[in-house]
C-alpha positions as CSV (number, residue, x, y, z in Angstrom):
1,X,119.5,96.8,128.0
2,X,116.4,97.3,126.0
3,X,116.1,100.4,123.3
4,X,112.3,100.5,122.3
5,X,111.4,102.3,118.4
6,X,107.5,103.1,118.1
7,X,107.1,104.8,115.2
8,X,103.6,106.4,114.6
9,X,101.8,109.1,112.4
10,X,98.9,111.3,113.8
11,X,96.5,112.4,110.6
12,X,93.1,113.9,111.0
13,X,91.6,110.0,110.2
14,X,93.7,108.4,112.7
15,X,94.3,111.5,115.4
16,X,91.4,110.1,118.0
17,X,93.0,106.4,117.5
18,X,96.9,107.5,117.8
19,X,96.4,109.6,120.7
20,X,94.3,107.3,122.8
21,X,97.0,104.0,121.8
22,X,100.2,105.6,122.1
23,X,99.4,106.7,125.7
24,X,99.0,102.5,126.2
25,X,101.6,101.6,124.5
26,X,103.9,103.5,126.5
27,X,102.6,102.7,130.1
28,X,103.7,99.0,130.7
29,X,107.1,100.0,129.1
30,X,108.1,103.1,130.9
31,X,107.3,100.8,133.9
32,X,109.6,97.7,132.9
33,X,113.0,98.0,134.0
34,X,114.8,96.7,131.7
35,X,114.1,99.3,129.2
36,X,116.3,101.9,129.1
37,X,114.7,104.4,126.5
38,X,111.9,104.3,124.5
39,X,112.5,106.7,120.9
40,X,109.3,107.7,119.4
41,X,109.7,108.6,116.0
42,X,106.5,111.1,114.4
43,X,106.7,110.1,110.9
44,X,105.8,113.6,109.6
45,X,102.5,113.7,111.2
46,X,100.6,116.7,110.7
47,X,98.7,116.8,113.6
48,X,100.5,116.9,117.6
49,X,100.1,114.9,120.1
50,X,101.0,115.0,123.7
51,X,103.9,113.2,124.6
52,X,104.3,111.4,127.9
53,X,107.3,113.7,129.8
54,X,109.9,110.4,130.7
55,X,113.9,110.4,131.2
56,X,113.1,107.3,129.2
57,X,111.6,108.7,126.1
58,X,113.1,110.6,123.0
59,X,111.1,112.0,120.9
60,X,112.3,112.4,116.8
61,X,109.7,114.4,114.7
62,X,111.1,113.5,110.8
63,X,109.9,114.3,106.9
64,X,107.1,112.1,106.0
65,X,108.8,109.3,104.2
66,X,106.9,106.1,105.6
67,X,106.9,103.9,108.7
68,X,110.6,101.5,107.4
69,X,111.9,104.6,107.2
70,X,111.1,105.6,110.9
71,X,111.5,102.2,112.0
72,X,115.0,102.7,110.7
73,X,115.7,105.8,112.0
74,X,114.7,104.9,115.4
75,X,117.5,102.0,114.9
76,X,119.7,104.5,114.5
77,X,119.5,106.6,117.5
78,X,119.1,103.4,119.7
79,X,122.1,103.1,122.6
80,X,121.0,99.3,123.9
81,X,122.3,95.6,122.8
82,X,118.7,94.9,122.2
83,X,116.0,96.4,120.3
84,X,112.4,95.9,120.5
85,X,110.3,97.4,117.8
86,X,106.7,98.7,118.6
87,X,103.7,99.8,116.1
88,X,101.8,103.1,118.2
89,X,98.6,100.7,118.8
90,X,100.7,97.6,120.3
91,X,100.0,97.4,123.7
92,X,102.5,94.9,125.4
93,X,102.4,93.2,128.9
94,X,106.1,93.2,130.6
95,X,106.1,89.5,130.6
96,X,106.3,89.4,126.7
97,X,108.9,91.5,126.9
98,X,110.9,88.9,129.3
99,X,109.9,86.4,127.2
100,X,111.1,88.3,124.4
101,X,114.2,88.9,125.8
102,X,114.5,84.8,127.0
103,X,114.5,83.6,123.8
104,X,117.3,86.0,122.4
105,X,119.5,85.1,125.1
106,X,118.7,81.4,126.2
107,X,117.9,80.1,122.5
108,X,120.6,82.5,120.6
109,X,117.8,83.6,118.5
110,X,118.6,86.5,116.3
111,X,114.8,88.0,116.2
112,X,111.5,87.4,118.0
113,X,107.9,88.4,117.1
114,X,104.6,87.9,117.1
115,X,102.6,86.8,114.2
116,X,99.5,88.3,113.9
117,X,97.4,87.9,117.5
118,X,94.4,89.6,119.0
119,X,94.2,88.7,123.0
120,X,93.5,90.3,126.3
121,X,96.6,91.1,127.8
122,X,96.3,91.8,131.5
123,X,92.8,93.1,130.6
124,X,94.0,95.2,127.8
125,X,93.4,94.6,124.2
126,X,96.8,93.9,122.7
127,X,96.6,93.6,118.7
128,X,100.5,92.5,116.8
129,X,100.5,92.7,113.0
130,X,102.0,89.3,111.2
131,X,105.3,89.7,110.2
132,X,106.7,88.8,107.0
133,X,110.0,88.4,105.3
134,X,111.3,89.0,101.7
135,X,114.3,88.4,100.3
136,X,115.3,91.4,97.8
137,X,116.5,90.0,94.6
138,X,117.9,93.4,93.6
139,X,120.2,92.9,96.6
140,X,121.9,90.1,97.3
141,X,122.1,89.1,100.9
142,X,119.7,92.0,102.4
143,X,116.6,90.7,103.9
144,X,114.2,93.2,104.6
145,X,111.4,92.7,107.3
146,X,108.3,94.4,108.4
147,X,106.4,93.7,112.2
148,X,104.4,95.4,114.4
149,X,106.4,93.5,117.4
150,X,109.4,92.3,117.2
151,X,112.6,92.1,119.5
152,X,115.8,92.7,117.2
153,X,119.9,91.9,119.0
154,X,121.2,95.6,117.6
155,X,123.9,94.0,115.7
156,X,121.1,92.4,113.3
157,X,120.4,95.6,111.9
158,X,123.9,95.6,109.9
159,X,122.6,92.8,108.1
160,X,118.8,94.5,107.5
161,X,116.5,97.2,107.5
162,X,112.9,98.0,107.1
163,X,111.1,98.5,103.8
């Protein structure tokens, strides 16, 4: 039911941080049942990092072009009516993810995120970017957005894409 997108990049700077968040991200997702795959996109990253071996996870390694780009491509590849879009250093508990999921169904609601929030989540320090949207003047209708955490119905992304 649920496609997951986490797009991340592992540079020397940020190797120590990627490595150790990823790994977090991924746990209380691969454990939810409701998600059905989880596609990790490596945004051209020039350093490796190990993967956690899942029938849930894909794994995309793509040309360095920027994380809307590999939010976007992760979109593509994803199989399930509903799309929840991760930054690498988001961790999640699964009852945001139900909640998520509530609201989309019960409310009608095309997208749900998180503005910007630092918390303990079942003792874990969970940190979601703010989302904002801008309207494209160069093309009318298209509304582009950018989020750390957001839950997307998959026939939204006709409509938009990432910056």
């Amino acid at each position: 039911m649920i496609s997951v997108i986490i797009p991340f990049y592992c540079a020397p700077k940020l190797h120590t941080h990627v490595k150790f968040s990823l790994q977090l991200c991924l746990e209380p997702l691969l454990l939810h049942d409701l998600v059905k795959e989880i596609i990790l996109v490596d945004d051209g990253s020039p350093l490796r990092i190990t993967i956690s071996e899942s029938s849930k996870v894909r794994y995309y390694r793509i040309s360095h072009h920027g994380i809307g780009y590999a939010r976007n491509f992760g979109v593509s590849k994803a199989t399930q009516p509903f799309i929840f879009i991760l930054d690498s250093d988001i961790i999640v508990s699964k009852h945001l993810i139900d909640s998520f999921l509530q609201v989309l169904k019960e409310r009608r609601a095309d997208i749900v995120c998180l503005s910007y929030v630092e918390a303990y989540v079942e003792s874990i320090w969970a940190k979601c970017e703010e989302l904002y949207w801008r309207h494209n003047e160069s093309q009318t209708g298209k509304w582009w957005l950018s989020c750390g955490c957001m839950m997307v119905k998959r026939e939204v992304f006709d409509k938009i894409k990432f910056e």
